[in-house]
Every structure is written in structure tokens, then in C-alpha cells.
N, C-alpha and C positions, 0 to 999 in steps of 0.2 A: 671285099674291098682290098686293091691291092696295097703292099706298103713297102712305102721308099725307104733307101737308109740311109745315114751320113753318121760318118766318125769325126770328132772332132776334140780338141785339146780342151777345152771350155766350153760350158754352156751358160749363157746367161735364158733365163725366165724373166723376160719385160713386163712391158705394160705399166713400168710403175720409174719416176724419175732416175731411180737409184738401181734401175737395169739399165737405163741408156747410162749410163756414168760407168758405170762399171766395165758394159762392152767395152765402150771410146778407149777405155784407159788401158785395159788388157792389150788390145788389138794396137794401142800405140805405144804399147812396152813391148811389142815384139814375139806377142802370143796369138795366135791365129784363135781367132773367137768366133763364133755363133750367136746372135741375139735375133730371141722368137720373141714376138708380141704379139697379143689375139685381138689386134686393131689395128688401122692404116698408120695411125700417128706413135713416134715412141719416145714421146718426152714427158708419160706419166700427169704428176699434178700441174704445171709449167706450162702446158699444154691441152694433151689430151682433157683432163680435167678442170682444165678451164682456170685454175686459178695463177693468175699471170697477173694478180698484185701483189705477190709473197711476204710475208713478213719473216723478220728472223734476219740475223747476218749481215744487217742494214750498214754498221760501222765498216769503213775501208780497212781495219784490221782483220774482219771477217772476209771481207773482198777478196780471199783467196780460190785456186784452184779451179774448178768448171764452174764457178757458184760466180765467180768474179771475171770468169774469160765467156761466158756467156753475157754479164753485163756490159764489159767492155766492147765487145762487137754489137749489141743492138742498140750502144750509144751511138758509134759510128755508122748505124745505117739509119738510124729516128733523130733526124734533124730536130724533133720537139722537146728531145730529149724524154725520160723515162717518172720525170716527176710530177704525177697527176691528179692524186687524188691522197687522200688522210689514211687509210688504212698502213699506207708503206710510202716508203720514198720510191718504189723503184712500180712501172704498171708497163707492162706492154700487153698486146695482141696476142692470143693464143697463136696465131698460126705467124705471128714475125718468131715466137722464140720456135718454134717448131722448124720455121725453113733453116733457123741457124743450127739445130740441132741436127737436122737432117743432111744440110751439110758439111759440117764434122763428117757423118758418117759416112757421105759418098766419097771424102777424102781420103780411109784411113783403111789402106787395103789390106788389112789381115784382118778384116771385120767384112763378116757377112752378116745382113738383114733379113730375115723372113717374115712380111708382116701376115697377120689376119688368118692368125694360126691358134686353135685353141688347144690349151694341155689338157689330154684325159688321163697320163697313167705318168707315173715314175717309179722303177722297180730297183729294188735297192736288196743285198748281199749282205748281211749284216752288218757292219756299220761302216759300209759303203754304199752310195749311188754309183748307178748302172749305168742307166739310160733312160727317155723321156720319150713317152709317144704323142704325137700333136694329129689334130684332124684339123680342115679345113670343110668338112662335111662331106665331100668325094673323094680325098684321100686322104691316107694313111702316113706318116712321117716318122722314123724312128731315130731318135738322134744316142748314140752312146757316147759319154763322152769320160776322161779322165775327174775335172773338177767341175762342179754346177755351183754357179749361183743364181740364188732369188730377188729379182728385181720385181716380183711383183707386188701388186698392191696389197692383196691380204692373205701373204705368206703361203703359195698354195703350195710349195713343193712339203710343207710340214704336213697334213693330214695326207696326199696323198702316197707319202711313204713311211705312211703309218709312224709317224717321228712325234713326239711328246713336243705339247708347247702350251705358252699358257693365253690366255683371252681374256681379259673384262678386267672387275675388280679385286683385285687383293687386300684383306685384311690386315687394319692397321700392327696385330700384332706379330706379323709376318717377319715386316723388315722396319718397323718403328717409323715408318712415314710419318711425317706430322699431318696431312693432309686426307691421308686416307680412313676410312670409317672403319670402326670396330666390326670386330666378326660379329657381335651382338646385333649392330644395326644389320650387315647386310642378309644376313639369316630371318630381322623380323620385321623389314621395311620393302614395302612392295616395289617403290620406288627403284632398288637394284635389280629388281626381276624384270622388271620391265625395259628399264636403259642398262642393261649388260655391257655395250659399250658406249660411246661419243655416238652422237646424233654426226650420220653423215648428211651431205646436200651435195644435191644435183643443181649444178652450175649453169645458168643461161644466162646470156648476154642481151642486152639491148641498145639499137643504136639512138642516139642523141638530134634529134633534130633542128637547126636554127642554132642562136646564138646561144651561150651557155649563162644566166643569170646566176649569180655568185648568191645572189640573197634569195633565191627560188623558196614560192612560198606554197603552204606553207612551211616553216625550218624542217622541220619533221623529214620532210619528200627532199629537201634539197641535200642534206644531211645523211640522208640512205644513198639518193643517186651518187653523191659525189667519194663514198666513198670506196669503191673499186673503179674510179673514171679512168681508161684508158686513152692511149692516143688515139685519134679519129676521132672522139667524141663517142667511142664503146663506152659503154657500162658494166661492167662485170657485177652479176647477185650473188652472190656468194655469203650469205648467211646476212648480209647487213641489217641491223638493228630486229636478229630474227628473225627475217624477213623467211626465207625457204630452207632454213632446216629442217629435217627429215626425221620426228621422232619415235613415228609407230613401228613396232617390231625392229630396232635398228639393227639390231643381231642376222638377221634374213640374210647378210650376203654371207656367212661363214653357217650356212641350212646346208645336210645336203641335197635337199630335198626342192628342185629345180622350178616346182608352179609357184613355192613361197618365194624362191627368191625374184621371180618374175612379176610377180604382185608388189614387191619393194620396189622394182627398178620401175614401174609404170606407175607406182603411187608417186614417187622421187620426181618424174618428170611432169605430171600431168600439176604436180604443189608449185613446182619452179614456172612453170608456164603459167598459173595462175595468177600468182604473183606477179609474174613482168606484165600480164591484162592489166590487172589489176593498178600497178602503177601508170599504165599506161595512160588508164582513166582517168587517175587522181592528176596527170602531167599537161592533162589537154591534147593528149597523139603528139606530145612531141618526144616521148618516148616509144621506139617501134621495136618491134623484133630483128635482131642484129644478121649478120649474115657473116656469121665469123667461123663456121667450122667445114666440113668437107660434104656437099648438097643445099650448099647458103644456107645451112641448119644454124636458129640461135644459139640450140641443146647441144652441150659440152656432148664430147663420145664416151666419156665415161664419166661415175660419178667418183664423186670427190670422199674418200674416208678418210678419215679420221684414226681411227684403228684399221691392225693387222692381228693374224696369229702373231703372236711372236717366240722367238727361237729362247729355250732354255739354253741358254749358253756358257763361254769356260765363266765370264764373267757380268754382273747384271748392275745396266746404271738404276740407281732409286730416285727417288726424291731430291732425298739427299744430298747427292753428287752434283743437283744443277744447283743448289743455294750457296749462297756467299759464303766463306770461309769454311769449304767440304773439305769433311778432315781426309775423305780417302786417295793418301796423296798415289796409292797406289796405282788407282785408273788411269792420274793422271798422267803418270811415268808410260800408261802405256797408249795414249791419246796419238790417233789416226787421225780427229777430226774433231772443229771446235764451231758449239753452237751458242746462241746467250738470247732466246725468245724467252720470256719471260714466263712462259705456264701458261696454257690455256684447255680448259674442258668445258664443250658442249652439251647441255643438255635440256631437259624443258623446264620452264622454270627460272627462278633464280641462280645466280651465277653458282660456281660450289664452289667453296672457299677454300682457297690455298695458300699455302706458303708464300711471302713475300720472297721474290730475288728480283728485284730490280733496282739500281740505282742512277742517280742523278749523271748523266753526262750529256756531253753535247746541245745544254738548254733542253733538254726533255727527261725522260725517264725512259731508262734503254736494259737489257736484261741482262745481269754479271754474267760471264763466261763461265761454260762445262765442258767437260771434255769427253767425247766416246771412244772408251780403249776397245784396243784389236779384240778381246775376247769375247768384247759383244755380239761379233761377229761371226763367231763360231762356238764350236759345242761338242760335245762328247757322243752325240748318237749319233751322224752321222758324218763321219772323220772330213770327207772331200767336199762339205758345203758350207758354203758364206753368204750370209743374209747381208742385200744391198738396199733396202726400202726399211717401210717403216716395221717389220720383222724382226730387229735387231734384238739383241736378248735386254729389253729394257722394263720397268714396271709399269701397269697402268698409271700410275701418278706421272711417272717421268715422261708417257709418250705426249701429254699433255705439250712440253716442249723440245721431244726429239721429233715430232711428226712433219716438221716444214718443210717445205722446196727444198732451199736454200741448203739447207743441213744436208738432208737427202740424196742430193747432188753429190756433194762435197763424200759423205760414208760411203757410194756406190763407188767412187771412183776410187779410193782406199780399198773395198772389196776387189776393184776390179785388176787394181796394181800388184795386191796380193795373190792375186789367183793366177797372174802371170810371172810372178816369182816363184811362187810353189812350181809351178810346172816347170821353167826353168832350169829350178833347181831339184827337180823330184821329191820334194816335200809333201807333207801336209799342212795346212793352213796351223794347227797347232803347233808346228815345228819349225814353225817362220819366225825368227827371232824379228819382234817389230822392234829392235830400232834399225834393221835394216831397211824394215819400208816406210818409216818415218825420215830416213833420210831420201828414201828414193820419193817421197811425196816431194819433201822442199826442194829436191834436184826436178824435180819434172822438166821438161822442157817446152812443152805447150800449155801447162799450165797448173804450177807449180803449187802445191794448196800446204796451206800451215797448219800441224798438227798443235803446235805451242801456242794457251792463250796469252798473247802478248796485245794488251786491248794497246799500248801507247805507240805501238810501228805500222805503220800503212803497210800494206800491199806493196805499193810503188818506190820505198822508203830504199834505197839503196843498200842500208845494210839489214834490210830487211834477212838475206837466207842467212848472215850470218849471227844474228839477234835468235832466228830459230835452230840453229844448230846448236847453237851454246845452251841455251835452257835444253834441247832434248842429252846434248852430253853431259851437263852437271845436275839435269834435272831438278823440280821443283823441291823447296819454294824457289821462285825467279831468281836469279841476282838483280842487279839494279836494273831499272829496264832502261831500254838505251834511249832517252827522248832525248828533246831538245830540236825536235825537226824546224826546216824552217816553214813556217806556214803560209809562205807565198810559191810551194814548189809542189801543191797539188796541181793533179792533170788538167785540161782544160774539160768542160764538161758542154756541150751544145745546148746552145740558149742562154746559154750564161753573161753577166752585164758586170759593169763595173758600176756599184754605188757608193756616195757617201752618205753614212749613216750617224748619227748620234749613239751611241750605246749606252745602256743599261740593263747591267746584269747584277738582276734583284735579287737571285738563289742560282747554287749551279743548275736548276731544273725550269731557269725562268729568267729568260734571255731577251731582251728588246734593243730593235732599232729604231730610229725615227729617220724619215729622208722625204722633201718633200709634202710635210703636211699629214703623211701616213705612218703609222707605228705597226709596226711589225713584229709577230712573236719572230725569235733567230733560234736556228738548228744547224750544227754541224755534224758531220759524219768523220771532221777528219782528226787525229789526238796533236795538233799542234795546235789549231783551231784551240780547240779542249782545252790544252793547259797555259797559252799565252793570253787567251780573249779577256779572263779576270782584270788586265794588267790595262786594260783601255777603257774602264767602266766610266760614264759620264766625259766620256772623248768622241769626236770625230774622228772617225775611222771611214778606209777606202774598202771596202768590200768587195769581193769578186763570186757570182752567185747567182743563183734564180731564183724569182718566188713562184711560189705556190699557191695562190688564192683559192685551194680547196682542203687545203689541211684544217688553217691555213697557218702556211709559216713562209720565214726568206731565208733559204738553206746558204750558209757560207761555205764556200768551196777555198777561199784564200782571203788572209790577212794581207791588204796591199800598204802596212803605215808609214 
């Protein structure tokens, strides 16, 4: 079999959201890039994998960088707007965020794309990478390149260059997690031999037939459909109420041993499939199989993990670092990127009990801010690679909530801004003083992402770059944070009405309006909303906003008093 060569300055390893981030950003900082993906599609969870309800990063303070220039642009093409269903505020179409993604990349001409390439080898110098070899199954692809990154989904440049990493669970007396099990348990409960990692799920869609009944009975069935409902009347399954999680052997995709791991990916699809029968039955056929991927296929192109290998690196987020008042103010000095999902782990069974970090804002309960520093990024054993997925050098407790889109997004493109610096500059990724790329994050110019958790400044907020420039130069704790916004100067968002409501706000986690005869739970995303709404309790108020009658809530976008 013959084999082709290419040199190039970077290599990104796709397939997974925080490869395509990473490309984009490299290649539009000015570094001619390479990105391989062993699939048609290259926008990872967001997409390929189907989950296009995301949760995580939901507040406009989070609405930064590709996480937030992705939602801004499928606001402007989905006239229905992106607010559909209860799992998240935000749902679209696999294949609407895909075309957007994909054109990014037909725009961004020091970015080349090779799809539908599989990695078999990456051969590595002592603690250097080399180069990568890809098959297509009739050839052969040799790429050498200066820096690589891993944008894939379960860390394959780590085994294949024989690189140290770690997998599954860690004992509690490791790093003092509160959450995690004694060495005692996991040594003499079968229960970790068996779920080593998160239960992943293979993603399929179903389309929505006729009108959509809000009170579909019975609650049970309306309650599952409606919570991953996309625009078009999709349905995205994606674990709801249980529903097709994947618990037998979940470990099979990190085998290397190729019938096992073929037996996972056909048991993953033939459970998701049964399950959308299944409902379909209980709905009366007015749920059908969707036609939302590439072959009018229901079944997502890849499945949806949960976990990755991940990278031992200079530095490792825990537990710890995502709960309220983490003392390690060090990370956060050296924060690339900022997530605040509140913990989540899949597995069979009852929920496994974790550490409270969420609090009260915006009329719900939303998840405190963490920050991923640059060292998570990279590591000692192989000097020229940077992990852009869920690979990052984090704890099993923690990937619980670094694993999201949203985040994902936002660290690839941090990876991928560094790795055009290093080159650049002839560095290595350890030798990159981040706050240089902390400020080249908030300078972006297509789209600018906040390394600083600054939960009370929008996105949109004018002094927004300068709010994050000041915390990253006098660094944490914050100074005063800069509010006071006014809260009739959020964007306009499509679909959105003007109402007058009666308010009542019973707890800041328990928000109502009345308008019309109907009472409505109320949700904001935006910190002016947040910190003025108290001040209207038991008043008429003009509302600027959408509901939701599948959350169900009536999301306020602007205070109009």
C-alpha cells in the first residue's frame, strides 16, 4: 500500500468538538493547520454525536468565544429561536450546528480538512511527537508535523505513543475528593470493576409527528420526549430519564482488542434504536425515526462518551477546583477557560452522590464557576502536545463537569490559539507564558472567549474586555465586579414578545410571573436581570422574552420598567 506525505506546522486529531476548536483557531491566528477526522462530520459532541441540547455555559457571562459565536449565528439563521425543551436553554439540529461549523472552516484558509481518515500509528522521539500515520483503508497518509494536538474523543494520541495517562476512578485518598470512594471500596465492590468508566449512549433522534401536546400523557412519555425537543419538532434521546444509556462493558471503547469493541458499538445502537420503537409505541406512531444525519440516518455517527484517557499533565483540575470557594487560587491565575455545569456521573443505578456546587441565580439553580488552567493542557512526557477534548489532565470526579460541548469548545480553541503561538514563537507549550494567551483569548477577533470567571458581565456588556483584562492583570480574588448593567440593553433574541407580568420572587431560585390569567415559573440568563429583578417583587413589570412551555419556564431577556 503506497503512502502519501504532508509536512505541516500543526496537527490537530478530530473527531471530537475540542478538535474542530482548536483547528479554527490555530488557522485563524495565522498558523497553517491540518485537521484529520475519521468521520464526514467534524463538530464531535455538537454534532457528530448528536448531542445538540448541551448543557453547561447556559449564562451570557459563559457566552463567550466559539461556545457563544456558534449560538449567535444559529440564532440568526432559526427563526424559532434555540429555546425547546428543559434539559438546556439552548437545542438545535445536529446537522444546522454542523453546516455552521463547517462553514467556519471553508472560510479560514490556513485550515485544511481531511475527513474520513482513521489514525493507526504515532511515532514519537523521546519526548517528542513525530508524525501520524492515517489509513483510509486503500491508503496510506503520513503527516509529520512540528506540534499535535488531540481533539479526539478518547485521547488516542496517549496509548498510541505509548504516553502515561490515567482512566476510570481514582481513590478518595489520592487527592481528598469528597466525592470520590475509598481505595477500600473500590478494591472490594464489584460495582467499580464493572462501570470503570461513565456509561456512554449512542444518540438517535426521532421526528415529532402532528401538533405537539404540552400535557402528553402519560407525564412520564411527555416528560422524556420533551426533554431534548429540537427545532422541527426533532427529538434528541440522549439518556432521558435513562432512557438508552449504555451500561454493559462501558470500558470497550479504550479495548485494544477491535471484535470487543465492535460488540459495544452494535449493542449502543441496536439499545437506542429500541428504545426510539419503543417510544414510538407508547406515542401512537407519532413519534418516528428522524432523518437527521448523513443517509437520512436517525443514529448519531458516533457515540456519545462520557469519558476519555486523559493526559497526566503540568497541572490537574480535582473536585475540588469546581466547588464554591476553591481555595486553589493558583489554577485560577492560570485559567484559559471557564465552565460552571454542575457535576454530573452516569451510571446504572442510583444517582452517585456528589458534592454540592450549585447556586441560586437567575430564578433557578445554575452551577458556581471553575476555571481550566493552561497546564491542564499539557505535560511532561510529551513536550509538543496539547489536549483539546475531554483528555485534558483532569480527575475522574472532575470530568463529571469538564466533559460538556460548551466547555469543550471554548478549551479546544485555547489549545488551538496556543499551539499557534508556540509555533510562532518557537516554543513549547510549557514555555508559553499564559498570560500571553489569555490575553490573545480576550483580544480574538472572531470571537473572543473569557478566561476570567466574571459571572455579573455579559458577553455583549461593553466593558466586558476590559472587566477581563483587569482580573487577569491583578488576578484573583476579583476586585469589585463591574455591574450595574442596564437590563434593557440585552441583544434581541428571535421569537421574542413583549409582556406585562406581575412578579414574584419567592427565593432567588424561585421566580414567578403572572400575565393573562397564566403564572409562569421566570429564568434569566442575563446578570442585570439577576441583580435588579429583586427590586420589582409584587410589581408590574414589561418583560422582553420567550416562553418555553417545555421546561417549562418564561426566559427574560430585558427588564422594560
Amino acid at each position: 500500500m503506497a503512502t502519501a506525505q504532508l509536512q505541516v506546522p500543526v496537527l490537530v486529531l478530530g473527531g471530537g468538538t475540542g478538535g474542530l476548536a482548536a483547528a479554527l483557531q490555530c488557522a485563524r491566528s495565522g498558523t497553517a493547520c491540518l485537521l484529520v477526522t475519521p468521520g464526514p462530520w467534524l463538530g464531535g459532541m455538537l454534532s457528530a454525536s448528536g448531542v445538540s441540547a448541551p448543557d453547561g455555559n447556559e449564562l451570557s457571562a459563559w457566552q463567550t468565544g466559539l461556545w457563544g459565536a456558534l449560538l449567535r449565528e444559529l440564532r440568526q439563521q432559526l427563526p424559532a429561536g434555540l429555546d425547546h425543551n428543559w434539559v438546556s436553554c439552548f437545542g438545535f439540529q445536529p446537522a444546522q450546528a454542523e453546516a455552521v461549523l463547517q462553514g467556519w472552516v471553508a472560510q479560514t484558509s490556513q485550515l485544511q480538512w481531511l475527513p474520513n481518515l482513521a489514525l493507526k500509528e504515532l511515532r514519537r522521539r523521546g519526548d517528542r511527537l513525530e508524525s501520524a500515520l492515517f489509513s483510509d483503508g486503500e491508503r496510506l497518509l503520513e503527516v509529520k508535523f512540528e506540534l499535535l494536538v488531540d481533539g479526539t474523543e478518547l485521547g488516542e494520541s496517549l496509548p498510541l505513543a505509548d504516553l502515561p495517562f490515567r482512566l476510570g476512578w481514582e481513590a478518595q485518598e489520592l487527592w481528598q475528593e469528597p466525592s470520590a470512594p475509598s481505595q477500600a471500596r473500590l478494591a472490594g465492590e464489584s460495582f467499580f470493576q464493572e462501570q470503570p468508566v461513565q456509561s456512554p449512549t449512542w444518540v438517535v433522534l426521532g421526528q415529532w409527528q402532528g401538533p405537539w401536546d404540552h400535557q402528553l400523557q402519560p407525564a412520564s412519555l411527555g416528560r422524556c420526549l420533551s426533554y431534548g425537543r429540537l427545532p422541527g419538532d426533532l427529538v434528541m434521546l440522549n439518556w432521558p430519564l435513562e432512557g438508552n444509556d449504555w451500561h454493559q462493558d462501558p470500558a470497550a471503547a479504550f479495548s485494544p482488542d477491535p471484535a470487543r469493541r465492535l460488540r459495544q458499538q452494535q449493542g449502543m445502537q441496536a439499545h437506542s434504536l429500541n428504545y426510539l420503537e419503543r417510544l414510538t409505541k407508547e406515542s401512537g406512531g407519532r413519534l418516528t425515526p428522524a432523518r437527521a444525519f448523513p443517509g437520512d440516518a436517525c443514529l448519531a455517527l458516533q457515540a456519545y462518551w462520557r469519558e476519555s484517557r486523559r493526559l497526566i499533565g503540568s497541572s490537574t483540575v480535582l473536585e475540588q477546583d469546581l466547588l464554591p470557594g476553591s481555595p486553589n487560587q493558583e489554577q485560577r491565575r492560570q485559567s484559559i477557560a471557564v465552565g460552571n455545569y454542575p457535576n454530573d456521573h452516569h451510571y446504572p443505578g442510583s444517582d452517585w452522590p456528589l458534592a454540592p456546587k450549585s447556586q441560586p441565580w437567575g430564578g433557578r439553580w445554575s452551577g458556581t464557576p471553575f476555571c481550566i488552567p493552561f497546564g491542564a493542557l499539557h505535560g511532561p512526557q510529551a513536550l509538543n502536545l496539547l489536549m483539546a477534548d475531554k483528555g485534558i489532565s483532569v480527575s475522574h470526579m472532575a470530568n463529571g463537569a469538564t466533559r460538556l460541548g460548551p466547555l469543550v469548545l471554548n478549551v479546544g480553541q485555547a489549545a488551538g490559539l496556543a499551539a499557534a503561538l508556540c509555533q510562532q514563537k518557537g516554543l513549547l507549550p510549557a514555555e508559553l507564558p499564559v498570560a500571553e494567551l489569555q490575553a490573545a483569548l480576550v483580544a480574538a477577533p472572531h470571537a473572543p472567549a473569557g478566561p476570567a470567571p466574571l459571572i455579573d458581565l455579559p458577553w455583549h456588556d461593553p466593558r466586558w474586555r476590559q472587566a477581563q483584562r483587569r482580573w487577569l492583570q491583578e488576578g484573583p480574588p476579583e476586585a469589585a465586579p463591574l455591574a450595574g448593567g442596564n437590563p434593557a440593553e440585552a441583544p434581541p433574541e428571535p421569537g421574542e414578545e413583549e409582556v406585562l407580568m406581575e412578579l414574584n420572587i419567592e427565593a432567588p431560585e424561585r421566580w414567578w410571573g403572572s400575565s393573562a390569567g397564566q403564572r409562569w415559573p421566570l429564568i434569566s440568563l442575563e446578570p442585570a436581570v439577576q441583580q435588579q429583578i429583586a427590586g420589582f417583587d409584587g410589581k408590574s413589570v414589561r418583560l422582553r422574552g420567550r416562553a418555553n412551555p417545555w421546561g417549562p419556564w418564561w426566559r427574560i431577556n430585558r427588564l422594560c420598567p
